[in-house]
Every structure is written in C-alpha cells, then in structure tokens.
C-alpha positions in Angstrom: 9.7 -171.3 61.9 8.7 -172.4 58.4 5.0 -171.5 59.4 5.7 -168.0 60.3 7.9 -168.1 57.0 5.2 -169.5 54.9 2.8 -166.7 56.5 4.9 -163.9 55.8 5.6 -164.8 52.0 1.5 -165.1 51.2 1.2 -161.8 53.2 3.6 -160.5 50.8 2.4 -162.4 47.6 -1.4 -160.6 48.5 0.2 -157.7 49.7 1.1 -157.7 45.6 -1.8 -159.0 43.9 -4.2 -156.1 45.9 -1.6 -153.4 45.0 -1.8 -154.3 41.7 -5.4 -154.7 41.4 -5.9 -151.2 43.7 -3.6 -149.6 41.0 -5.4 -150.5 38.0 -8.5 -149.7 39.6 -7.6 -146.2 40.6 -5.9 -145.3 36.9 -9.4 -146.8 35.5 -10.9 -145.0 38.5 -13.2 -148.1 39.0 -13.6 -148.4 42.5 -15.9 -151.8 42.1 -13.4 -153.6 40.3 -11.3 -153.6 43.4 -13.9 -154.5 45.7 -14.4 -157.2 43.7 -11.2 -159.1 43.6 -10.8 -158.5 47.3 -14.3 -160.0 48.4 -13.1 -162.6 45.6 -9.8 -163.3 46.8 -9.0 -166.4 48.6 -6.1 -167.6 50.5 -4.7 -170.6 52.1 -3.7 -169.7 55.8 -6.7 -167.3 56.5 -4.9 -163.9 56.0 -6.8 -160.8 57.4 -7.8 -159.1 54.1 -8.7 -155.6 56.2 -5.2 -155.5 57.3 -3.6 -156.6 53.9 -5.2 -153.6 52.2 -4.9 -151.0 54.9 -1.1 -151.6 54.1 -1.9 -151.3 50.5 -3.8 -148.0 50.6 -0.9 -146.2 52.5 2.0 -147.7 50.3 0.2 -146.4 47.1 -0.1 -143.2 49.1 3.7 -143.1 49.8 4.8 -143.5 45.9 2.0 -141.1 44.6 3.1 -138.3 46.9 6.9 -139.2 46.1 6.4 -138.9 42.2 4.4 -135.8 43.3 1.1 -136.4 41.5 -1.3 -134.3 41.3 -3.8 -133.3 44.2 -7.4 -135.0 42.2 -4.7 -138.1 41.9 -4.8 -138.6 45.9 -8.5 -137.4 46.5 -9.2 -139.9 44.0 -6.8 -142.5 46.3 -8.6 -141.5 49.6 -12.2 -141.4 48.1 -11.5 -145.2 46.9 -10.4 -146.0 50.9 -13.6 -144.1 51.9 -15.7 -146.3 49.8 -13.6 -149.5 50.8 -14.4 -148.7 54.1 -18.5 -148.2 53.6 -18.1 -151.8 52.1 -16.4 -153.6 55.2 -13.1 -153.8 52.9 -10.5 -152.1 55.7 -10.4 -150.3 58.8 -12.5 -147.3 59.2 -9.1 -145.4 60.4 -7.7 -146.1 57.2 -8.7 -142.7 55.2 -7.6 -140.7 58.2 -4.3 -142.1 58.3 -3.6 -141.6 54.8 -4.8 -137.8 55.4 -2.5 -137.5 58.2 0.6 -138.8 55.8 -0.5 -136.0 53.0 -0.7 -133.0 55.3 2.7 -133.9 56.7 4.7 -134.9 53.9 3.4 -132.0 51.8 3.9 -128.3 51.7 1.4 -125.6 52.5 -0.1 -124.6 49.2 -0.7 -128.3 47.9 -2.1 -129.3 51.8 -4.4 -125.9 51.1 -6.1 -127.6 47.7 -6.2 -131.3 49.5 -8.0 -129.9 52.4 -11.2 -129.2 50.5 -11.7 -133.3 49.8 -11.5 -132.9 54.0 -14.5 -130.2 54.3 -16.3 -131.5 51.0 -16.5 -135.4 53.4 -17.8 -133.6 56.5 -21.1 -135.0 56.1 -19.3 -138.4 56.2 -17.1 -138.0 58.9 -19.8 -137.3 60.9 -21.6 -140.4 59.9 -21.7 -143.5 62.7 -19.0 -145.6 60.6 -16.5 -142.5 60.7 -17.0 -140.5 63.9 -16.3 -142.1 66.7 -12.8 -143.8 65.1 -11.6 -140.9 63.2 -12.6 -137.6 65.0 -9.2 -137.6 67.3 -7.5 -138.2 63.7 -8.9 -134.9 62.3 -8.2 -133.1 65.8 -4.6 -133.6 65.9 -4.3 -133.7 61.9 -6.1 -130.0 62.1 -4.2 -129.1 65.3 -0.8 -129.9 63.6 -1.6 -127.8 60.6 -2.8 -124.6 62.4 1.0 -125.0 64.0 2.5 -125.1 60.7 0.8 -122.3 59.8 1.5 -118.4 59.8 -1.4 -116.3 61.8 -0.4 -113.7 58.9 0.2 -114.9 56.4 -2.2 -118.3 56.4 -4.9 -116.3 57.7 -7.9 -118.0 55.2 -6.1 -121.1 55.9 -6.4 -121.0 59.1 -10.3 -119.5 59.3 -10.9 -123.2 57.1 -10.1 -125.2 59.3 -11.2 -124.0 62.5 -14.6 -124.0 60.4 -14.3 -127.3 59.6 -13.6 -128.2 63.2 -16.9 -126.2 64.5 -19.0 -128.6 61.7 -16.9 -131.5 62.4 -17.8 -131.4 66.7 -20.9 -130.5 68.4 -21.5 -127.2 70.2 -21.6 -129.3 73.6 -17.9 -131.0 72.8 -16.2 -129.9 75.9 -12.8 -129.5 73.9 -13.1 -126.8 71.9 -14.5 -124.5 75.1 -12.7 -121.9 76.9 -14.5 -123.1 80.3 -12.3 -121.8 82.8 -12.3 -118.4 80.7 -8.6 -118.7 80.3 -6.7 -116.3 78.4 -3.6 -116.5 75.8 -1.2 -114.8 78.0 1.6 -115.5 75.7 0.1 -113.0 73.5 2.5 -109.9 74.7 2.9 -106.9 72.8 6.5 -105.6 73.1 7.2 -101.4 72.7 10.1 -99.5 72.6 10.8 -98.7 76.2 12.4 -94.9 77.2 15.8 -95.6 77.3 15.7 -97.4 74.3 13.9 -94.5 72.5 16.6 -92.2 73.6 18.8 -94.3 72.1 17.4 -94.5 68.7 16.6 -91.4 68.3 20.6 -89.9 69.5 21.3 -92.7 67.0 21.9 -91.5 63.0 20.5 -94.2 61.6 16.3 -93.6 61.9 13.7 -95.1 60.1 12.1 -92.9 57.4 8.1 -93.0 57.2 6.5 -92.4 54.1 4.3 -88.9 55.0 3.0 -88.0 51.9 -0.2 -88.0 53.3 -2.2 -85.0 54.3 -0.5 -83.9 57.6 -3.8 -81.6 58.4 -4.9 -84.4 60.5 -1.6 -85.4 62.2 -1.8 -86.4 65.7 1.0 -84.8 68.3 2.9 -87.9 69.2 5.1 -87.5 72.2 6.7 -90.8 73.8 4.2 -90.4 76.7 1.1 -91.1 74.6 3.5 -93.7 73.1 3.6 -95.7 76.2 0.1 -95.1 77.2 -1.4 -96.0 74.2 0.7 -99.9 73.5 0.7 -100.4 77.5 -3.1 -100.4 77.5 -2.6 -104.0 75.0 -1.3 -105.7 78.3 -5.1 -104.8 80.1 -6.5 -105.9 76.6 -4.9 -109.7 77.3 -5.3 -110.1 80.9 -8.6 -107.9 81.9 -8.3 -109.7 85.4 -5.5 -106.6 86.7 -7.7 -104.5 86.4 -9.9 -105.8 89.6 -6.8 -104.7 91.2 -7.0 -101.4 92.7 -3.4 -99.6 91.6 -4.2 -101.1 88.3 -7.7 -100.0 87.4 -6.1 -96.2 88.0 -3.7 -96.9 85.9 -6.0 -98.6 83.2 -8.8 -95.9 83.5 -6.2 -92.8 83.1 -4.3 -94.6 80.3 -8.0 -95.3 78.5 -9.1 -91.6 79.2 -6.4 -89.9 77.2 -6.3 -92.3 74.4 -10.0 -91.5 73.9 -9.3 -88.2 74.4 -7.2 -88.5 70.9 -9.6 -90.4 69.2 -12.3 -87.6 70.1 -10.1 -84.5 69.4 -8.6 -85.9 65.6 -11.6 -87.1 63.9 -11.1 -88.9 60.7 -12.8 -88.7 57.3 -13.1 -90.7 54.1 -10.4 -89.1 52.3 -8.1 -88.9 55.2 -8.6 -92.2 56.2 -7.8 -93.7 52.4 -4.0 -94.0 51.7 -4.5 -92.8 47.5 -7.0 -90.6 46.7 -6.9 -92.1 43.3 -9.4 -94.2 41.8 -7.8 -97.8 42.8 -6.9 -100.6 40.4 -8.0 -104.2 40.1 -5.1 -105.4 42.3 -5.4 -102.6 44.8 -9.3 -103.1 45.7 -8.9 -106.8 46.2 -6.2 -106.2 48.6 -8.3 -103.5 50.3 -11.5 -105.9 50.2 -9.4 -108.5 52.4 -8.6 -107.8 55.8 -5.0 -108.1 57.2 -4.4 -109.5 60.7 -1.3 -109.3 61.3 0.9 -108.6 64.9 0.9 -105.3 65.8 3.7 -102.4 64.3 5.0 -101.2 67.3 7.5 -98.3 66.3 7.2 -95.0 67.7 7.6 -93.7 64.1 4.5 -95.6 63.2 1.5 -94.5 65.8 0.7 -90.9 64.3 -0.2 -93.2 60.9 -1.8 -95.5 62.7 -3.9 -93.1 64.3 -4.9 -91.8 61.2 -6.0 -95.2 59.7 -10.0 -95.9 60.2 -9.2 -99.9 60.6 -6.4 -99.9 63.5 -9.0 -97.2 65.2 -11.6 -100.1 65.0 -9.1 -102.9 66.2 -8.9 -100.5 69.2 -11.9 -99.3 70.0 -13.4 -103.1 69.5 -11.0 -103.9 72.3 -12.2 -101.5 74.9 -15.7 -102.7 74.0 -14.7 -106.4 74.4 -13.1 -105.6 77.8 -16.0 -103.1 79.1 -18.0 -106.3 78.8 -16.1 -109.0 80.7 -15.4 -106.2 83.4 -19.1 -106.4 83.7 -19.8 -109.8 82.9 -20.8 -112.1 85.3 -18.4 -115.3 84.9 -18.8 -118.4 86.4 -15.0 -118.5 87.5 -14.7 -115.0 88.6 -13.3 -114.7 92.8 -15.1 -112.9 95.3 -12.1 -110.2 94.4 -13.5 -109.8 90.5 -16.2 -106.9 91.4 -16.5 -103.7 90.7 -17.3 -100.9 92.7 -20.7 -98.0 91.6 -17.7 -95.4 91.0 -16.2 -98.2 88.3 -19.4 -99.4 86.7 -20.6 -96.1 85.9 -17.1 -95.2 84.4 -17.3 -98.1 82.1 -20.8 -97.4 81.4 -19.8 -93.5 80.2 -16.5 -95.4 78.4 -19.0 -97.9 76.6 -20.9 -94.6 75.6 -17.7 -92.8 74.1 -16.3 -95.5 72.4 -19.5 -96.7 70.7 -20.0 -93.1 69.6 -16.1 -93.0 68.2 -17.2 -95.7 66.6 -20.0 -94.3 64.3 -18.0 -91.5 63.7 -15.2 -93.8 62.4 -15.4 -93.9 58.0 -16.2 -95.7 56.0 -19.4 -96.9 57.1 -19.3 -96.3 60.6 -22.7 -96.8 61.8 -23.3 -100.4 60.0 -20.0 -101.7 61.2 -20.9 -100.3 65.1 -24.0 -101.8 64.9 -22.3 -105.2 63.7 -20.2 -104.8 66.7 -23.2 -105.1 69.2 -24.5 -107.6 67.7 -21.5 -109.9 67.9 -21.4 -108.2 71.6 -24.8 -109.5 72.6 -24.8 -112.9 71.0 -21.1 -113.5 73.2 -23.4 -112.2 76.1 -25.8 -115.5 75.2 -22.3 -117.7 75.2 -21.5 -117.0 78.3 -24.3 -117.4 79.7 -24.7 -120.9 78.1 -21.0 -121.5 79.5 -22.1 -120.5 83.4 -24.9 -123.0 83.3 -22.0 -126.1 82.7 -23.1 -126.1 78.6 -26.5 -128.0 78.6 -27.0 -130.1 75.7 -28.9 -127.9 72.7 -30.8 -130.9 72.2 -33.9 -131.9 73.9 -33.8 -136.0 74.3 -37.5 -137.2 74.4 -38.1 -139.5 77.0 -38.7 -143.3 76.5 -42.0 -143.2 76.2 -42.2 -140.5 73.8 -39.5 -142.2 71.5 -41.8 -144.8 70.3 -43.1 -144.2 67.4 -47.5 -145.0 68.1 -49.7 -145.3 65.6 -51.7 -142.3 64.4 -55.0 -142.9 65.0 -57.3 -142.4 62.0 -58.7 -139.1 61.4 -62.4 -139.0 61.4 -65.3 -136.4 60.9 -66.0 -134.3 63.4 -69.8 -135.4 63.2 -68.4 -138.8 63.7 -67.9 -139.4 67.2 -69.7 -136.3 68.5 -73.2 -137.1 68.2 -74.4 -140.7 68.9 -77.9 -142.8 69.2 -79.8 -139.9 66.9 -77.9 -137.0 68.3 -79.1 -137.7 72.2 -75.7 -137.9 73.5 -72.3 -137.5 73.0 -69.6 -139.8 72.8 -66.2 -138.6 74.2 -64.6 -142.2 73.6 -64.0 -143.4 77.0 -67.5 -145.1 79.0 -67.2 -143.4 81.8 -66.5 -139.6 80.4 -69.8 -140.4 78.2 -71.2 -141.8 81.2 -70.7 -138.8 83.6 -71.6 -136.1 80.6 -74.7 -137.4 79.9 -76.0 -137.2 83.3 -77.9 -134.2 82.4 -78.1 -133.1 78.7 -78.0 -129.6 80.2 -74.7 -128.2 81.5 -76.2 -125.1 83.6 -79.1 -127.0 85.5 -76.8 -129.5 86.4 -74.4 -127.3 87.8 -77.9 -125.6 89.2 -78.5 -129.1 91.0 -79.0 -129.2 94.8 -76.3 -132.1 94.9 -73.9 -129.4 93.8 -74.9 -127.1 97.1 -72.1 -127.7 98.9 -73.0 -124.9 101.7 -74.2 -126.3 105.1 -76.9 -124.8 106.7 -76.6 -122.7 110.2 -78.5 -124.5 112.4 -76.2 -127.8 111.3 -72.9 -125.7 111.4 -73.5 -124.0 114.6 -75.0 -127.4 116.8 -71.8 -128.4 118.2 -71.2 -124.4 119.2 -74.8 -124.2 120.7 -74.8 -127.7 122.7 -71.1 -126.2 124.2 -72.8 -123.3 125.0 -75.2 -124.8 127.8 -73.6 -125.2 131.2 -74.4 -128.4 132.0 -72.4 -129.2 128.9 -69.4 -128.4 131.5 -67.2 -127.3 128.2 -64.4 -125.4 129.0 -63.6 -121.9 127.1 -60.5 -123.2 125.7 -62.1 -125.9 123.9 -65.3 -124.3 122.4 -65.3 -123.7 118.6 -66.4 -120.3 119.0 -62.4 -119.8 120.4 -60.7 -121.3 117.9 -59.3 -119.5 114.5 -60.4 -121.9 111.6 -64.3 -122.0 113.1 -64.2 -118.5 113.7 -63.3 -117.9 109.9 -65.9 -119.9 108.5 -69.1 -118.7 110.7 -68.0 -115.3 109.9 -68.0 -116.7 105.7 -71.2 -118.9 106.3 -73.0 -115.5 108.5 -72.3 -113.4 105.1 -73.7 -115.9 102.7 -76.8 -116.7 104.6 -77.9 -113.0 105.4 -77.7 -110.2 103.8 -78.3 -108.4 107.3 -75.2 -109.7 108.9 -72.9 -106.6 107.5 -74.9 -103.9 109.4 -73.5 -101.2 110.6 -74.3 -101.5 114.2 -74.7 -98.5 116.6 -72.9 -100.5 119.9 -69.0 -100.5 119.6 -67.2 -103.6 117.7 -66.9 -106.8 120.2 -64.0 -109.2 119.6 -64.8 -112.3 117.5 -65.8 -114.5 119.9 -67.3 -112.4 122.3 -69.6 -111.8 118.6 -70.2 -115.4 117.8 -70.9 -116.0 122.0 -73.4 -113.7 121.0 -74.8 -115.1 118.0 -74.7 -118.6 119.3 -76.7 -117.5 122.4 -79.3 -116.3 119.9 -79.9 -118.8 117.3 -80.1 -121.7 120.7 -83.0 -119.2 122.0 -84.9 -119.1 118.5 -83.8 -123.2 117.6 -84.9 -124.5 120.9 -86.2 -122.6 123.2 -86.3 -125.1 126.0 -82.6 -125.3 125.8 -81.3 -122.2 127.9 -77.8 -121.0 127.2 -76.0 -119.4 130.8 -76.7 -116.1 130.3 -80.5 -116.7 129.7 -80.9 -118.7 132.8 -78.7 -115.8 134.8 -81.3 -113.3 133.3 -84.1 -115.5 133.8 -83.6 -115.5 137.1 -83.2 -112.0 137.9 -86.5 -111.8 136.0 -88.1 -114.4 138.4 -88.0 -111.5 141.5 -89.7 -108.6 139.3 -92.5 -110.5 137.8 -94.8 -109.6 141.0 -94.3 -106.0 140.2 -94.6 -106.5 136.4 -97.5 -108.5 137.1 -99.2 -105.5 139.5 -98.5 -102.8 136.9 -99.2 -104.4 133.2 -102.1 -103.0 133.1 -101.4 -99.5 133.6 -98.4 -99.7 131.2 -100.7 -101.4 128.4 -103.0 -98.3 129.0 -100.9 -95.8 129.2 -98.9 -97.4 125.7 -102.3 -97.1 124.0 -103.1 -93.8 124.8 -99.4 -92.8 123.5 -99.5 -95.1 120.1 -102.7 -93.0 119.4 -101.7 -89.8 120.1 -97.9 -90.0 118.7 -97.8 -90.2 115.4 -96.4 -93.5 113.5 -92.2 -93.4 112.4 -92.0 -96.8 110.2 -93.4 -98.6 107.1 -94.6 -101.7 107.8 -94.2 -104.7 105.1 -97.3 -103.7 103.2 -95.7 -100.2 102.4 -92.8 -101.1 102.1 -93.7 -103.7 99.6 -96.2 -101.4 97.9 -93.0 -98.8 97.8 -90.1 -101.0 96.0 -92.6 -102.0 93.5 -93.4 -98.0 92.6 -89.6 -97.7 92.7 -88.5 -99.4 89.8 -85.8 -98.9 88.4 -85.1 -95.4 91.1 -84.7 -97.5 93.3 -80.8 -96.7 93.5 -81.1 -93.5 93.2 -83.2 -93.4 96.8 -80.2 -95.2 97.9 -78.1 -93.2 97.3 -80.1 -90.5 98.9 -80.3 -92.7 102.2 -76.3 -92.9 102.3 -75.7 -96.5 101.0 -72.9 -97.0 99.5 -72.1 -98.3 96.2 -70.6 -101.5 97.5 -74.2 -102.4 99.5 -76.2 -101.2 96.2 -74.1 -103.6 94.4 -74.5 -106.7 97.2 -78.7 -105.9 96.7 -78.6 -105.7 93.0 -76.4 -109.1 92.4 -78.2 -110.7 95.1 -81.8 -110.1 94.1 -83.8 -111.4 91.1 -85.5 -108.3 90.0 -85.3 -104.4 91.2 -88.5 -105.1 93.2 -86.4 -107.2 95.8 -83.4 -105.6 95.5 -85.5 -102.3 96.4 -87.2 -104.6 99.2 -84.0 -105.5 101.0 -82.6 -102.3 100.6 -85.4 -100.2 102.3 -85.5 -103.3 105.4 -81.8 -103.0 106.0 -82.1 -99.4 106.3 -85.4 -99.5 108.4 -83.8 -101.8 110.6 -80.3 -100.2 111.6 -82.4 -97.6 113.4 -85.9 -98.5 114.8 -86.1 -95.5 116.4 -85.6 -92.6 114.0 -88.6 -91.3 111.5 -88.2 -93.6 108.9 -91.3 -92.2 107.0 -90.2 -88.7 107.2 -86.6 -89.6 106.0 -88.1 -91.6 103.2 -90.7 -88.5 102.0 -88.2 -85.8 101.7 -85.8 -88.5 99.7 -88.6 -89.3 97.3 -89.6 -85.6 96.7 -86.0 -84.5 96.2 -86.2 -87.3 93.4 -88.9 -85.7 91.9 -91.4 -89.2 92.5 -93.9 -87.7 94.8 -96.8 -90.3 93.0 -95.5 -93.0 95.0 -96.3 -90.9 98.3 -99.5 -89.9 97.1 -100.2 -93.1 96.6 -99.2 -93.8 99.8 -101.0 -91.6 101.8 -104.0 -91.7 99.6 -106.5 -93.9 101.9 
C-alpha cells in the first residue's frame, strides 16, 4: 500500500514539474526547452515519461479552452505535441486526442478557424509516425463535425472537410466508396398533397409571393404540374423503380411534360436576374456563391422557380444524372435492372432535349452544359473503376525490380562496337560475339547452303516410292500419299521445286492422292528405273503380248513417219529458238505474255523467279509450249509478235 502511495505522489509531483515546464515553454513558445527537461528529467521509481506528459498536454488543453484563449494559442499547444511526438516524447495519438477535445468542446465558428492547423498538417498526418495511429481519430473527429453541421448553412464547412478527408485516405480506401451503389433514401422531398391544397387555398390566411417580376414569362401553374413536377424528386433518389414497369410509365409521362415546360417558356438574361439594377458589393458576392439548400416546396413558389436559370439547372442535371445510371452498367445491378430498345431510345431522345435545354439556359449556358459532360464522363471512368473491385492506382514493381542496380557506366558508342582494328564487333557477351562474327557479311550468310532448309524430292518422296512397289505389301491406309500432313507438304515442296507443277492441265482434276499416286509412279520410273511401281508392271505386261506385232510393223511406221515429218510442216520451237527468241525479247517479253493469255499472277511467279528477263522470257515461252504439244506454236507465236509490232525477231528467225 505505501508503494502504490509513494507511486502515485511522484506521478503527481512530475505530473507538476512537466506542466510547468510545458507552460513556460509554450508562453516563450520554445518548444526545445521542454524537450529538454523531459529527456533531462529523472525519477526514482521508473515513471513512464510518455504517459506523464500525454496527461499534461490534454490538461493544458482543458484550462486554455476554459479561459477561452485564442485559436493561434492552441495551434500553438497542438504543434508543440506534434513535435513532442517526432522526438519520441509521448504517444503519437496524443495530438489527435487533443483535436478531438477542441472540436467538441467548442462552437462552430471557432472549430471553423482551428480546422485549418488540421488541413495545413495533412502532409504529416500522412507521414509513417502519424497514419496508421491517428487516421480513425480524424475519421470519427471529421465524421462528428459534418453531424454538427448544417447542409445549408455550413455548406464551405462541410466541402473542407470532406476535402481534407479525400487528401487524408487513398483513392483505393474501401471506406469512403459507395460499392454496393447505395443510395440516401432518407433524402425525401415532401409536397403539398391535394387535399391539403384544397385546404389552404379555402383557407384566408395564404402566403403572399413577391411578383414584381416581369410576369411576361410566367408559367401556368395548375396543381397537376405541381404534383408531376416534385413527384419526379422520388425517381431522382431511388432510380431503381423505374426498372419497374408501372413505374417507368409513370416516370417517362411525368418527365415528358416537365420538359415540355422547360421547352415552351424559355428564359433569358434579364428574366432570369431578380434586379435589373446594376448590383452592389454585397449583392454580387452573394450571387457569386451558390446556395444548396433543401428544396421550397410551396405551390405558391414553382412558377418563380421556374423562372430562375439555377433551379432549371439543379433539374435538368438530375435527369442527366439519372439518364446515365438507367444506362450504366453497374456491377450490383439484378437481372431485372435492363432496359428494353423502346426505353433506351427514349432516354437517348430525353438526354438530347435536356442537354439542349441546357445551352439554352442563361447565363452562360453552353460553358456550364459542357462542364456538365465532362463531370458526366469522368463518373462514367468511376464506375467503371468501381465494377473492376477498385484496383490499386499504383503499380508495385516486382522484387526484382525494386532493387536499386548499379548503372552501368556510360561509354562511347565507338567503344564497344568495333574491336581488334575494327574486324569484329563486340556485343558484350562471348558467345553473341562469337555467333556474329561467323561471317562479317549478314546476307551471304543468310545466303549459306547450311541455311537451305528445303529437302530435296527424290529424299522427301523415298519412303512414298518404296510403298509404292507391291512387294512392299503396304496397305492404302498406311501410305503417306493418304495421309493429310504429307499430302500438304508434297503439294508445298512440288511448287517450290518447279515452276511447271501449276499448269493448267487439259484432263479433268484428280483427287489428291489419286495426283501424288501419280506423281510418285513417275519420279520411281525416272529415279530407278529397275524398280517397277504396279501399274508399270500391269502395263508392262500387256505390252509383252503386242511386241511381235510392234516388232513386224516398225518398220513401216518409221517410214511412213518420215515421209509425213517431211511433208507436214513443223508446229514447235525447239530450245535453240526459243532461246534465240527470249534473248530478242527483252524487256517485251510481258507484253507477248500477255498476248498468249498468261495471267498476271504467272508473269509475276516468272519475273520474281528468274535472274534476268532472258529466263524469265525462257520459262515463260516453255510453259506455254508445253501445255499443248499439239497446237501451232510457231504460228501462235508469229501473229503475237507482229501484232507487237517486233517482226525483226521473226525475220531473224526465219532468216537461214
């Protein structure tokens, strides 16, 4: 007992000395002096000096605010905890705590000049000391103010500190989102209902409106405009109903003759000013400030609303704000929350109307419409930030990337480029310098025969030709020539290799295989000729019972052949010609094929493919030559070249 007795009396006797040394430090306003004594301050039983002058800090607080001193008297008192704090003198909750006991023991206008030591400090609160202990101390300091506060009258006020809260938390703080897209439902805007109106106006007592204004504009108020026009503020809170079927009819006919007002009484700038008197100093700072303030919703009161340019705005910004969540897509929207092609293209001719209303609204009507959208499309950006769960605006580097590395140092470019007398380069890893300077010469050794990738036919097509012999005993199903992938790259290999192999041919088109039997057949005939395929042995043995009579009447054919290859006249150019012919060509040597019917494609294939017009003219005149063997080639070819106008090269020609 005496111990705890002896404790509390040297808690109390430091509780004094600190308060008096915190005192004369704060009237000096010497905020190392009372650092000093308490990092100087010794005691006996091992007191806990945080705790000692957390106490003193907030009993200071209570006397200053009880004598009423003035506001720099307790920034000064909190900006000495702040710094007591930085030091390691008391708990980092301290300042906060001493906040909270201001804004609750004093009245509005004095908590409205403290509150700028609170957004002056935000840099501080943010800080790693600060945040984490103190930011639920702002919150429910900031909260509890905004609750003492009127929405009319403490408008600025109240625009403070919700500023100070959006630089006090991140954008990603979960807290200070709407993410279930809630809405203040206890906003409800009460109206004079019809029995009621029939009441007050049987009544003798009625409200008197000031009309001096010019009545030239007046809008014909009956009570069912009235209802239409303040029932439409329930859809404004709650824009779900109006998924709803009864409700949207409702909604649409109520909007649709409320516009219909707005579009029939136009306003202008003197109609919409209450004095058309050059205002005084008093007068235009109250107009440059804008009032929000809970609807006036007396019958007597709409026509002059009607007539005022700003309640038109608050109005017409609603149907805009509701146009675009109708549209909206919303992560916590139900199946039920669509709209149907007859809806969407209302609201889209609404959106239309009302943006249009409001560029015709004075003063300024065009500027603020345009501000409108643009506060329209950035909420469009929000909400899609809010569908995606919020991600962090912040990009966290990864591990690796975090670490700081060493710059390397910067060199000239001639430097590490050119190396042992400018022979080679140097890329600075071996084997990059090692596989670049292979071949000084990029093109020749892309040009290499290592780099020829393409097999060649007879290689590709062995395994096709040795299935191809019967006494291979392969079935069909298994032979390459059948399947899909081999098929695919014969056909690729075929049109690489030859520039004959797209001919057009004068027997109908086979099917693949039955083409590449074909082909297979004839490249194991001109390979090896001792190997026989089935179909040469079948025909070879037909042949076997004819040669007798073959044998009996080669003769006569051979004579009877001469006779007719000297009497007919000849029908093709053989290779002497038709090399003498592509090198008279020259450069016509397109034009003739376009003469012969090639088409552009082919000319192209020859051109690409060839090293000079000589061969390209060449392959083009052997192709053509060989599609037909049987028609007059020469003749063809004559009246070609004379329609060109190059009859030298057939004089030439025929010249012996």
């Amino acid at each position: 007992m005496a111990a705890v007795t002896g404790t509390s009396l040297e808690f109390d006797n430091a509780r004094q000395q600190f308060k008096i040394a915190l005192q004369k430090s704060v009237e000096a306003d010497d905020k190392e002096d009372v650092l000093s004594f308490v990092e100087k301050y010794q005691d006996e039983l091992g007191l806990e000096k945080r705790a000692v002058l957390d106490q003193v800090f907030r009993d200071i607080l209570c006397e200053m605010i009880a004598n009423a001193s003035e506001a720099e008297h307790l920034k000064n008192l909190i900006n000495f905890a702040v710094q007591a704090v930085q030091q390691d003198m008391c708990s980092p909750s301290t300042p906060f705590l001493m906040m909270a006991d201001i804004f609750d023991m004093l009245t509005i206008e004095r908590c409205e000049d403290i509150f700028d030591l609170v957004e002056d400090k935000v840099t501080i609160w943010k800080s790693e000391t600060f945040y984490e202990s103190g930011k639920n101390y702002l919150l429910r300091m900031c909260n509890d103010l905004i609750r003492r506060l009127s929405k009319s009258q403490n408008t600025i006020f109240c625009g403070r500190i919700q500023l100070f809260l959006s630089r006090l938390f991140p954008l990603s703080e979960k807290s200070a989102l709407n993410l279930a897209s809630q809405f203040n439902l206890e906003n409800v805007t009460i109206f004079t209902k019809k029995e009621e109106s029939e009441k007050k106006e049987s009544s003798a007592d009625v409200m008197e409106v000031d009309t001096t204004n010019d009545q030239s504009s007046s809008v014909p108020i009956d009570y069912h405009l009235y209802s239409k026009f303040w029932a439409l503020q329930d859809y404004f809170r709650r824009p779900t109903q109006c998924y709803d079927k009864s409700a949207w009819d409702v909604f649409s006919r109520y909007s649709k003759d409320v516009l219909a007002i707005f579009s029939s009484y136009k306003l202008d700038d003197t109609s919409s000013s209450s004095k058309k008197s050059a205002p005084t100093q008093q007068q235009s700072q109250q107009q440059a400030q804008n009032f929000f303030a809970k609807y006036l919703t007396s019958e007597k009161l709409l026509n002059l609303q009607l007539n005022d340019s700003n309640f038109r705005r608050y109005v017409l910004v609603q149907f805009l704000i509701i146009f675009q969540y109708l549209k909206a897509t919303v992560k916590f929207k139900t199946q039920i929350h669509t709209l149907t092609e007859e809806q969407t293209e209302w609201l889209k001719e609404s959106q239309q109307e009302v943006i249009k209303l409001l560029c015709e609204t004075p003063p300024h009507g065009e500027q603020f419409c345009n501000a409108v959208k643009h506060i329209l499309e950035r909420e469009e950006h929000w909400n899609s930030w809010k569908n995606e769960s919020c991600p962090s605006f912040i990009k966290e580097k990864l591990k690796e990337q975090a670490k700081a590395k060493p710059r390397p140092k910067k060199k000239r470019i001639g430097d590490d480029l050119m190396a042992s007398g400018g022979k080679s380069l140097k890329l600075g890893h071996p084997e990059l310098t090692r596989l670049w300077n292979l071949n000084p010469d990029n093109m020749e050794a892309c040009k290499d025969e290592s780099r020829v990738f393409l097999p060649k036919l007879d290689d590709f097509f062995a395994n096709a030709i040795d299935q191809a012999d019967p006494e291979a005993m392969v079935e069909e199903q298994y032979k390459d020539i059948n399947h899909q992938n081999f098929q695919w790259k014969a056909y690729r290999l075929l049109a690489r290799s030859s520039p004959h192999f797209f001919v057009h041919a004068v027997t109908p088109g086979l099917p693949i295989n039955a083409h590449l039997k074909d082909i297979v057949d004839k490249m194991a005939k001109e390979l090896n000729p001792n190997q026989q395929t089935e179909e040469v042995k079948s025909e070879m043995a037909v042949a076997e019972d004819d040669d007798e009579i073959k044998e009996n009447n080669e003769v006569d054919e051979e004579m009877k052949n001469g006779e007719q290859d000297s009497a007919s006249p000849r029908l093709q150019f053989n290779a002497e010609e038709m090399q003498s012919i592509a090198e008279k060509l020259g450069d016509s040597w397109m034009k003739l094929g376009e003469k012969l019917d090639f088409p552009a494609d082919d000319l192209a294939y020859f051109k690409d493919s060839s090293d000079s017009t000589t061969a390209a003219a060449l392959s083009m005149l052997t192709v053509w030559q060989e599609v037909d063997p049987d028609r007059d080639t020469i003749s063809i070819v004559r009246d070609a070249l004379k329609e060109l106008g190059l009859t030298s090269i057939l004089e030439a020609e025929d010249s012996p």
